[in-house]
N, C-alpha and C positions, 0 to 999 in steps of 0.2 A: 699889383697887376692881377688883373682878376683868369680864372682858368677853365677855359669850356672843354666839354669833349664829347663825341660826337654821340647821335643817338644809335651807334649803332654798340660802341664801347660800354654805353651806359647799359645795354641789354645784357650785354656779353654778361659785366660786373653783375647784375643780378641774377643770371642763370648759376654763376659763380656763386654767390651765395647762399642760393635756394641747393646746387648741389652739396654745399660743405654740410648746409643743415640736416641734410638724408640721413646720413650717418648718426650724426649725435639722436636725432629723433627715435632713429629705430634701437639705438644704443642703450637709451633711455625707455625705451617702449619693451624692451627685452628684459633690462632690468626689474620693470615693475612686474613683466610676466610672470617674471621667475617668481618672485613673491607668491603670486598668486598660486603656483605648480607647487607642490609637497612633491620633495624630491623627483625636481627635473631631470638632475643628471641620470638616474638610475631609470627612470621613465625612457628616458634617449636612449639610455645601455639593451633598455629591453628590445625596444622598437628598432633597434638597430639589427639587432640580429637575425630578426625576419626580414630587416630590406638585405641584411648580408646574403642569407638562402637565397630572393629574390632576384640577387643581382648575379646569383653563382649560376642560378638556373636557368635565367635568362642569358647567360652567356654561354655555357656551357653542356646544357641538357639537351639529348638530342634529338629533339622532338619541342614543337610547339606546346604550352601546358596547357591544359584545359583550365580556366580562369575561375568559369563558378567551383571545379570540385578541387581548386588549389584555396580558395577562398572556405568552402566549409571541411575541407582538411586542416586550415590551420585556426575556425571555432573547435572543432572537435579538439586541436589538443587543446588548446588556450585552457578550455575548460576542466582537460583532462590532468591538466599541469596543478589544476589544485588540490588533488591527491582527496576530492571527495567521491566518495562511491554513488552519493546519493544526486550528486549534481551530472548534468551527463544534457548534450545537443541533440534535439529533437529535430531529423526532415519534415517536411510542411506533410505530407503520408502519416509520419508516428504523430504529431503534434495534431494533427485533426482527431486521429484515436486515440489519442491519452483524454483529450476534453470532452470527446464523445463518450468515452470509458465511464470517466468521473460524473456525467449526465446518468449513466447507467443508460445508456444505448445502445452500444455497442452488441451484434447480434453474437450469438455463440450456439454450443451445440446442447450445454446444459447437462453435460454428468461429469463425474469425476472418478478415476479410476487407481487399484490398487491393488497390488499382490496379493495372489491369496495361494498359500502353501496347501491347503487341504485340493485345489483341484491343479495345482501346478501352470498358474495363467492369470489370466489378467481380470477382476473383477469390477463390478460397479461399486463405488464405496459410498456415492453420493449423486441422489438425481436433484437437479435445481427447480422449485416450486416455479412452476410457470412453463420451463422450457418446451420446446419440440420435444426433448427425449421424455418427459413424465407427462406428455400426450402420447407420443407413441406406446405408451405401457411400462416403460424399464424402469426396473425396480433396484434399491439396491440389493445387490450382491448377488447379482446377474452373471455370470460367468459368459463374455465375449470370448468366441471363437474365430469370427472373422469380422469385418469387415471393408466394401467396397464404394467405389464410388465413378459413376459412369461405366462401369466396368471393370475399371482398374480395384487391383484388390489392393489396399493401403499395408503398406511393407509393416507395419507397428504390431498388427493382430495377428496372433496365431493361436490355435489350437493351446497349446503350449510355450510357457515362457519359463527359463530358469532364473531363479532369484538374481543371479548376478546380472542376467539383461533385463530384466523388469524396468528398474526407474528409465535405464533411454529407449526403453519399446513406448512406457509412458510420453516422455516427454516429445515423443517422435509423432504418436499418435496426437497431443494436443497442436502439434505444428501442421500436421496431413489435415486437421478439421478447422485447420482457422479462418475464419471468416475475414473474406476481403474483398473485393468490391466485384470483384472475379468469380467468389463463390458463393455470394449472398443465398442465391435461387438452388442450392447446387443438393440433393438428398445423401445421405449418407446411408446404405444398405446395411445394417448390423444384423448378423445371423448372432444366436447366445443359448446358454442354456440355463435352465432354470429347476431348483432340485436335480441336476445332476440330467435332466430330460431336453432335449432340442424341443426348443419353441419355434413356429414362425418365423421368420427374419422380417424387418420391421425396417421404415425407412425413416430419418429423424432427418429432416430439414435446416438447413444450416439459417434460422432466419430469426430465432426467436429474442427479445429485447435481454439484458440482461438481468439475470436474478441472484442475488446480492448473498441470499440466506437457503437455507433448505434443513428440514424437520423433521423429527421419526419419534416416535413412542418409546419409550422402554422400561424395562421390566423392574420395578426395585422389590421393596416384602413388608407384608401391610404389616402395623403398627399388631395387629390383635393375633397374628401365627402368621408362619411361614407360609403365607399363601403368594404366589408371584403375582402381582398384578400391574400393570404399565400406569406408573404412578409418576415418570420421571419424562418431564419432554426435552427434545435434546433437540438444539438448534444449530448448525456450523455456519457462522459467519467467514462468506469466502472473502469479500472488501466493504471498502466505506467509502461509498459512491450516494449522489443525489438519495436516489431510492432507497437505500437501505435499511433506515430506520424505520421508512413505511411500512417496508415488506419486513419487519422485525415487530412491528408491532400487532400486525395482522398474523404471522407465526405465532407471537403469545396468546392472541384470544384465539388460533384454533388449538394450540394445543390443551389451552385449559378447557376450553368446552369437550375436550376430549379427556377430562379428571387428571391433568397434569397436577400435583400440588410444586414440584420443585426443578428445578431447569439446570442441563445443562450449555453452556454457551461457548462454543468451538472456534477458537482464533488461533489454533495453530497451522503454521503457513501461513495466516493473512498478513501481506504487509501492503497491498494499497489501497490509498483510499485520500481524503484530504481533510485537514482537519474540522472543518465544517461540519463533514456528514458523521465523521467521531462520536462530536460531540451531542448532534442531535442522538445518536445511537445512543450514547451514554445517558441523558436527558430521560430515556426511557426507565432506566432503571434506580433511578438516584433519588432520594430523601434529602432532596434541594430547595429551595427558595430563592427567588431572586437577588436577598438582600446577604445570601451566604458567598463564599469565595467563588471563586471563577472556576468553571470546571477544569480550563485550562488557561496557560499564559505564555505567548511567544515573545521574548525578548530578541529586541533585532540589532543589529551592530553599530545606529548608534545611542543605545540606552534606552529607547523607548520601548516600552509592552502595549502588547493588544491583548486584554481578555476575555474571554468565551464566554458568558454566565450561563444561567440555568434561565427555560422560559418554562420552567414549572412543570413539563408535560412528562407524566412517567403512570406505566403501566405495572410498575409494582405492587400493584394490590391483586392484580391477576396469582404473583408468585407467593403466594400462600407461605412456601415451605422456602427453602433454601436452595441459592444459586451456585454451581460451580463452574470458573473458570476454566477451559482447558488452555494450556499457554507452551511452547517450547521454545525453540532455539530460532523455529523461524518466525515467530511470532516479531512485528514489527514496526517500530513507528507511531500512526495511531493505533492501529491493532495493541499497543504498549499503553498506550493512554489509557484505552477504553477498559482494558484488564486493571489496571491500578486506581482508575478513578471509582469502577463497582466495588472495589475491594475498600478503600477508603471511607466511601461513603455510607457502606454497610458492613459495618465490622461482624456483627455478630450474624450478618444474612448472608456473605457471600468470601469463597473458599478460593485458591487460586489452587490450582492442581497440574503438574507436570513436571517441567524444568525451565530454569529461568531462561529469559526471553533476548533476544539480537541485540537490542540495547541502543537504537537509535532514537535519539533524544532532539532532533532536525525536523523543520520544516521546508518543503520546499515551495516554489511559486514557477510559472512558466512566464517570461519573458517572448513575446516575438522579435526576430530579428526580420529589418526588413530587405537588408542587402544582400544576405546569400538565403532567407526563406528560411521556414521552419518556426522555431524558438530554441533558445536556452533555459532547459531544469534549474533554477540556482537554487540552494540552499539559502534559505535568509533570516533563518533566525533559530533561536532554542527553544524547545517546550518542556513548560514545564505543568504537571500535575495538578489538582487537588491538592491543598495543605502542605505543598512546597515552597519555598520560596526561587522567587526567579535566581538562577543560575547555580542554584544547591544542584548538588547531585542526587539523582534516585535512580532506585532499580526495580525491576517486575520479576521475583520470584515466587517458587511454591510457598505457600503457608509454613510457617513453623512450626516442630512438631509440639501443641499448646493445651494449655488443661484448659478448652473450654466447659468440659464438663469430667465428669468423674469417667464417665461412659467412656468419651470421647478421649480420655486421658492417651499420649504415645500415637495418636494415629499419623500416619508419613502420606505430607503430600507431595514428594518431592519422587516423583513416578518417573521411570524408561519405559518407553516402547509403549507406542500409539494406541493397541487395544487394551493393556495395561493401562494405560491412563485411564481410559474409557469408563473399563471394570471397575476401577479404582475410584471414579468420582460419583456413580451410581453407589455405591459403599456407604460413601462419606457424606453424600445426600439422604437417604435411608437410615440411617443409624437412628435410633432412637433419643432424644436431649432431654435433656430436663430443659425447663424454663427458665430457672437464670441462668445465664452465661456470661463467661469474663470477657469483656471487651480490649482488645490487642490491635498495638499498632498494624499497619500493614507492612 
């Protein structure tokens, strides 16, 4: 007896079937995921706890949230959660001037300022080649009295500062003159005195590009007597940006045209810059060839390196006599490279002088983010040295105290306090050598 049944049964039975298959499919579709996921569950636990806030606050907070700044509240910790100092979430604002920064574009005022006990106030320590302020005439070690702008007098300058408010009068004054999109055009009045006499007040423009390096002569004692003569040219590298090693290489031929024989190179404080512009910096000074180690090498997380090499370019024949490094505690990063790699690469030409350096061994890269704006700082890999191997450990301190020569026998490079250093490296450059010398690790 054969058995029909109707077309409409017959639907039903395969809706019925195509439903039971839902399940197994997605059963099977989850299991292969998982595979695919390195630790899903933990993934789930994490992600969970933000839709937990989410759901508490949306239930319970009493106020509507603002969506984008609950969004880059919860990049800022995410990133902050990984307990790196050097990684850190950029607004689409800081993240246009960190790149603009690194082009060396970024406008500034171009001096740099520093306590000085002999007039009880705030001095010029350092004018930047190129700026608005070494057009307007400021010279170091200017003694500022005031300062205004539009009228307003900037709360930072006074007549007088006592040592214990000095660094936040400093740090107040570089916040009052920052340049922003607001004060591009905007002058700054600085009244100063000079030998101890009122000059002029002088208006310095907030507009000028950024200058990377800045240079001065100084005194060391000629080889045949005690005569003082400015034999020593002293360059401070404030970062390592685009520009940098241009405006480094043009500082070494003025200051040898002006009978520099030996240099010194000022990277205490600097820690920005990107490794790029390092190594072209370094490139200047280095007894390299292409077919030699890499000046530098980033190992990234997963086992791959990238490294740096040498394109040959170095204006070491300018430096005649011997290079010293100035290096401290805020020394940083590449600023760390760039001291360990001259040192390395010219054992018997170049000195590191101060106290050992911050000791970040990281690189970073900027990411854009495109859903709440900006980008993310990540760290993404290790750097490593000249004549390191990728993931050894190394460090940037002073010289050891080393018998390059008889002469030189017990000298201490391992200096406190800033003008000390200074005095100290002019010394050590000066000294008179004999012509061999022992070659010593760095």
């Amino acid at each position: 007896m054969s058995r029909k049944i109707t077309v409409g049964a017959a639907i039903a039975m395969a809706l019925l079937m195509v439903a039971a298959s839902i399940p197994l499919t997605m059963l099977y579709a989850q299991g292969e995921h998982n595979k695919l996921i390195e630790d899903l569950p933990k993934l789930v636990a994490e992600f969970g706890a933000l839709q937990e806030i989410q759901n508490k606050v949306g239930d319970e907070f009493y106020k509507k949230p603002a969506r984008d700044a609950v969004n880059i509240g919860m990049v800022r910790g995410y990133i902050a959660g990984l307990r790196d100092p050097q990684s850190r979430y950029l607004s689409a604002q800081e993240y246009k001037a960190y790149m603009d920064r690194l082009e060396g574009k970024t406008p500034e005022l171009g001096i740099v300022l520093k306590y000085s006990p002999e007039v009880f106030g705030l001095v010029i320590d350092q004018v930047k080649a190129g700026s608005t302020a070494a057009v307007s005439g400021l010279q170091a070690g200017d003694h500022i009295t005031k300062a205004e702008s539009g009228g307003v007098v900037l709360e930072s300058i006074k007549a007088e500062v006592s040592p214990a408010e000095a660094e936040a009068a400093i740090n107040k004054f570089y916040q009052e003159t920052q340049v922003t999109a607001d004060t591009a055009s905007v002058a700054i009045t600085i009244t100063y005195k000079r030998g101890g006499l009122y000059q002029p007040p002088v208006n310095v423009m907030l507009g000028s590009a950024v200058s990377s390096v800045s240079t001065d002569m100084m005194f060391g004692w000629a080889d045949t007597g005690e005569i003082p003569v400015k034999t020593v040219g002293y360059i401070k590298i404030h970062h390592f940006f685009r520009n940098t090693a241009e405006q480094l290489e043009e500082a070494v031929k003025d200051l040898s045209a002006q009978n520099a024989v030996s240099y010194i190179l000022d990277v205490r404080g600097c820690s920005e810059g990107n490794l790029e512009s390092a190594c072209k910096a370094i490139d200047l000074f280095a007894y390299v060839s292409r077919d030699a180690a890499a000046m530098a090498t980033v190992q990234y997380r997963d086992g791959t390196t990238k490294p740096y090499p040498s394109d040959e370019k170095n204006i070491i024949s300018y430096a005649i006599g011997y290079i010293a490094v100035l290096i401290d505690e805020g020394t940083s990063g590449v600023a760390e490279l760039f001291a360990y790699d001259l040192r390395a690469y010219n054992l018997t030409k170049v000195f590191l002088v101060g106290l050992p350096t911050k000791g970040v061994r990281t690189v970073q890269e900027p990411f854009p983010l495109s859903t709440v704006g900006g980008a993310a700082l990540l760290t993404v890999g290790e750097l490593t040295p000249y004549g390191v191997e990728p993931g050894k450990a190394w460090e940037v301190k002073p010289n050891p105290v080393i018998k390059e020569t008889d002469k030189l026998e017990g000298v201490n490079y391992n200096i406190t306090g800033a003008e000390a250093q200074l005095t100290g490296a002019v010394a050590i450059l000066t000294k008179p050598r004999e012509k061999k010398e022992i070659i010593t690790s760095p």
